[in-house]
N, C-alpha and C positions, 0 to 999 in steps of 0.2 A: 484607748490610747488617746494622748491628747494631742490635739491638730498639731502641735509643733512638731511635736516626735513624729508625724505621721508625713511631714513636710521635708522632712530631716531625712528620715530613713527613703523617701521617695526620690530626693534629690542627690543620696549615697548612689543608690538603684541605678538612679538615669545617670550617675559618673561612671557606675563598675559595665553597665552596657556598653558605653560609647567605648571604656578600654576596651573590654571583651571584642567590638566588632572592629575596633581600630588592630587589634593585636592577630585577630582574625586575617584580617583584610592583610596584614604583613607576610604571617605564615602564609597565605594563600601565594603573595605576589613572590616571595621567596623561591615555594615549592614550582610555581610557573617556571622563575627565572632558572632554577638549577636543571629543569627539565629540558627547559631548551637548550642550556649549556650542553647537556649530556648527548643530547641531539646532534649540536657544532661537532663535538668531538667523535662521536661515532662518525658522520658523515664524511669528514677528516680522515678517519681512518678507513672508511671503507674504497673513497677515493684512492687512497696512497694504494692499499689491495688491491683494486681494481686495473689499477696503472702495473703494478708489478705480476698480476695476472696475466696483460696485456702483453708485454714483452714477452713471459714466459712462453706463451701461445705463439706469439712472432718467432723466440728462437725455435720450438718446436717445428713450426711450420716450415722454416727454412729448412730444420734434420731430415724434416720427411720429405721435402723435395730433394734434398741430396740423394737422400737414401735412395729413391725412386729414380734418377739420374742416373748412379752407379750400378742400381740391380739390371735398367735399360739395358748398360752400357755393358755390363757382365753377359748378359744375354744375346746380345748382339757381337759379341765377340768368342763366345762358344758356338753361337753358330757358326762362324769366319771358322772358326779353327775349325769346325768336323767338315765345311768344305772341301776347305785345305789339306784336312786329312784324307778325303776319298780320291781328290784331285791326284796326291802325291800319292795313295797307292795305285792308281789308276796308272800313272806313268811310271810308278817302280815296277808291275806287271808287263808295260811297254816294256820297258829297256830289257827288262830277263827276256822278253817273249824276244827281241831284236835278238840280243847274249845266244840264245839259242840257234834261232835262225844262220844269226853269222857263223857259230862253233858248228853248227852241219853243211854248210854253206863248205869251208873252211876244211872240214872232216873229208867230204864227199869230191874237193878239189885234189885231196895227195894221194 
């Protein structure tokens, strides 16, 4: 080969490399850039989930305090009523036990 073609083709070389690493160096900073895009956006949306999570748990947290409130308050008011209830047959037993008493009281009088 003679020095010029050898000069020629080396100085093709050293232009298709400098493309090659310049087009390189593109693809590279590209594939970065959309990565991190893709990063923004997820993180974007795992906040927004995160948030709507968040409430979900809040209103749950409130249901279960209700619920636990009213089962309380259910339970405590079943017990009132079977007080209630021994109290009032306690004194529906008085008053026949009196009913009685008077009706021979009454009997034993004529």
């Amino acid at each position: 080969m003679d020095t010029e073609l050898k000069q020629y083709l080396d100085a093709m070389e050293g232009r298709m490399n400098a493309t090659v690493n310049a087009t390189e160096k593109r693809v590279v900073t590209l594939i970065v850039e959309v990565k991190e895009s893709l990063e923004r956006q997820m993180n974007t949306r795992f906040d927004a989930l995160d948030a709507r999570f968040e409430a979900q748990a809040n209103r749950l947290d409130r249901q279960a305090a209700l619920i636990q409130v009213g089962s309380r308050w259910s339970n405590r008011m079943t017990a009132w009523a079977e007080r209630v209830d021994l109290s009032l047959d306690k004194k529906s037993e008085q008053i026949v036990d009196l009913h009685k008493r008077i009706d021979k009281i009454e009997g034993d009088a004529k």
